[in-house]
N, C-alpha and C positions, 0 to 999 in steps of 0.2 A: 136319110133322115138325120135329123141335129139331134144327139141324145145328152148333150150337157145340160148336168144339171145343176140348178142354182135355187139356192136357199135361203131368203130374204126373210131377217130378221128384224125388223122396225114393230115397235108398236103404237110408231101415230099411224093410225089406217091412211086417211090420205096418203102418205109417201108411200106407203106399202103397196098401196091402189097402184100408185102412177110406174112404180118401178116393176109389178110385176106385167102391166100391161105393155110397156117399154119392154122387156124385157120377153114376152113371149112375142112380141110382135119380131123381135130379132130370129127369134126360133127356139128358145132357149125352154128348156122342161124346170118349171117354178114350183118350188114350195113354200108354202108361209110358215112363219112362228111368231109371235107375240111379246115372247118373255125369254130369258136366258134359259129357263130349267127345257122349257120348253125344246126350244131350239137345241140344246144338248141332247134329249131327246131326240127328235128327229132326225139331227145330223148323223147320230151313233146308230138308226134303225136305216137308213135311207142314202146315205157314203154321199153327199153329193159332191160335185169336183167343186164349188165356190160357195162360200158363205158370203153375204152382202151381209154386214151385222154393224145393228147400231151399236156405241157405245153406252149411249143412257139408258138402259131397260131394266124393268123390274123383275121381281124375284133375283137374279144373277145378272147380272154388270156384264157388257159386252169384253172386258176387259177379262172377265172371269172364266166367259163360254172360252175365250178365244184359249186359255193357257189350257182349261180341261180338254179340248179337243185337238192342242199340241202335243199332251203329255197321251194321249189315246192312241196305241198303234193303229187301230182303222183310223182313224181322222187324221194323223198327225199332218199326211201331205194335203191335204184339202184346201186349196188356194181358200183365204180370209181377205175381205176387202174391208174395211172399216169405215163406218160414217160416223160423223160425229160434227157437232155441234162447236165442239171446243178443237179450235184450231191454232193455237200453242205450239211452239217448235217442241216445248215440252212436256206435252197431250200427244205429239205423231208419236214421240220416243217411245214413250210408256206406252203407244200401241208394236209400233214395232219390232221394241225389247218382248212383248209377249208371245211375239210370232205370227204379226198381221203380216200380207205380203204389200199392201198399200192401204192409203189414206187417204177418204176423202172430204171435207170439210162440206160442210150441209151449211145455208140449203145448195142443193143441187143445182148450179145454175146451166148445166146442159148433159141431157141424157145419150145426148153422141157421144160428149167426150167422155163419159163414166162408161158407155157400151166402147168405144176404143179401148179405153185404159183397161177393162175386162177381157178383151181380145188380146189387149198385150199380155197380160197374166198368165192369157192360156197356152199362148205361143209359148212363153218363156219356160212354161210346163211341159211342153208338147213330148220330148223324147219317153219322158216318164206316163204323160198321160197316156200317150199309143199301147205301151205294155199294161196299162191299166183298163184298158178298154175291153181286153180277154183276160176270163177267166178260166182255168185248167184244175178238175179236179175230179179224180175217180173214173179219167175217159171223158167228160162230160167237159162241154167247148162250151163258154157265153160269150159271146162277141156283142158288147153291145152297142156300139159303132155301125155296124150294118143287121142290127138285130139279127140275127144269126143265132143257133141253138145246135150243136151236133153231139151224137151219143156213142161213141166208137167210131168216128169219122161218116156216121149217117146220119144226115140234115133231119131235123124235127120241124112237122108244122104247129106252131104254136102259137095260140090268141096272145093279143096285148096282155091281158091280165094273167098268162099261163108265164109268160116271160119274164114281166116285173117279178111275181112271183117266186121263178126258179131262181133269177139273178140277185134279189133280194137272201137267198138261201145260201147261195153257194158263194157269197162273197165275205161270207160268216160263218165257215164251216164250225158243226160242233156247237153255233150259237144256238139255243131255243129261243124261238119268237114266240109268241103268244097270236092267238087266233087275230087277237085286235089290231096285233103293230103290223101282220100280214094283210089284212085286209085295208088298212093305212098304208103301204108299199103297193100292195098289186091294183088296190081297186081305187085308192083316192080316199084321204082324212075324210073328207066328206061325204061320201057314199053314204046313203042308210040302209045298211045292212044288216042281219043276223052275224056275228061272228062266226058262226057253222054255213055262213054260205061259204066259206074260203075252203072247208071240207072238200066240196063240192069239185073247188079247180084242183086242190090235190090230190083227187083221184082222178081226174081227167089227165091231169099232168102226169099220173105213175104211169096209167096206160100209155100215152107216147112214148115214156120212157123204156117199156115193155122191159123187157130181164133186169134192169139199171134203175126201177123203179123205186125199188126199195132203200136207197142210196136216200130218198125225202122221210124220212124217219118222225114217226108219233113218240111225241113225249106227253106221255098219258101226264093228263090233270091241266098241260100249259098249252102245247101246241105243237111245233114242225120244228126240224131241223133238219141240216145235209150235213150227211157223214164228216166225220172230225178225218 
């Protein structure tokens, strides 16, 4: 299964529409954001390997998200594709100088060659992404490439939502997430849920985890974390 993930930043809906249905028709696992605060949010709860990020957006400038999530050890390698509107040799500079890895000039006149130039990205990332695709921590394997979960070297069976879940955890050790931003990671922005249903997977998921469980740790008052 393709587990790359991408995180399309646009806030004219139409483009946003067309690029993530392009886009998951490729295979690719899509997140939306609206706004720059936004999208800095969800990139720093959700690690995705590609940001598609417009340059004109509100609350914070795509120019803006792109340097905050340079200057971010989790984000800083997160391939950045930039659209934009203003295509100026000296509009690519000033995305470039901020640490976009390409530019593409809107409107979009072919979604092949923007899914190409995404494929070249990844390629060009590849040695770094392979080592980034497993996580190592406390004993505890996420491979999430071949969705994969092992606990002392014995393979876990674990739901879709038990997985985003622990991978979302452990790739942040020491981080506390709030009930909400997990139930945003494991179950989907969208889901309408209680925030205590996430309870729910984190005692299913301790149990798999049997002796090693305790390693998903309660921070009374906020939410979960995995061992710093």
């Amino acid at each position: 299964m393709t587990t790359i993930k991408v995180l399309i930043v646009e806030d004219y809906a139409p483009l946003g529409d067309t690029l993530e249905y392009q886009l998951q028709r490729a295979g690719y696992e899509v997140a939306r954001a609206a706004d720059g605060r936004s999208a800095v949010g969800q990139a720093k709860l959700s690690l995705p390997d590609v940001v598609i990020l417009d340059v004109d957006l509100p609350v914070l400038s795509g120019i803006e998200v792109c340097r905050i999530l340079r200057s971010d050890p989790a984000t800083k390698d997160t391939l950045i594709l930039m659209l934009s509107a203003l295509g100026e040799e000296s509009d690519q500079l000033v995305g470039f100088a901020m640490g976009a890895d390409d530019y593409v000039v809107k409107p979009v006149e072919s979604y092949k060659v923007l899914l190409q130039r995404l494929k070249a990205l990844l390629r060009r990332r590849e040695p770094a992404a392979l080592d980034s695709e497993q996580v190592h921590h406390h004993g505890v394997m996420v491979d999430r490439r071949r969705f994969i979960v092992t606990v002392n070297d014995v393979l876990l069976d674990l739901t879709k939502s038990e997985f985003k879940l622990l991978e979302t955890l452990i790739r942040q050790p020491g981080r506390a997430f709030t009930r909400t931003e997990l139930v945003d990671a494991a179950l989907g922005e969208d889901t309408m849920v209680l925030d205590r249903t996430i309870d729910v997977h984190v005692r299913a998921l301790r149990r798999k985890m049997d002796d090693n469980g305790g390693l998903v740790e309660t921070v009374r008052g906020v939410g979960y974390k995995f061992r710093e």
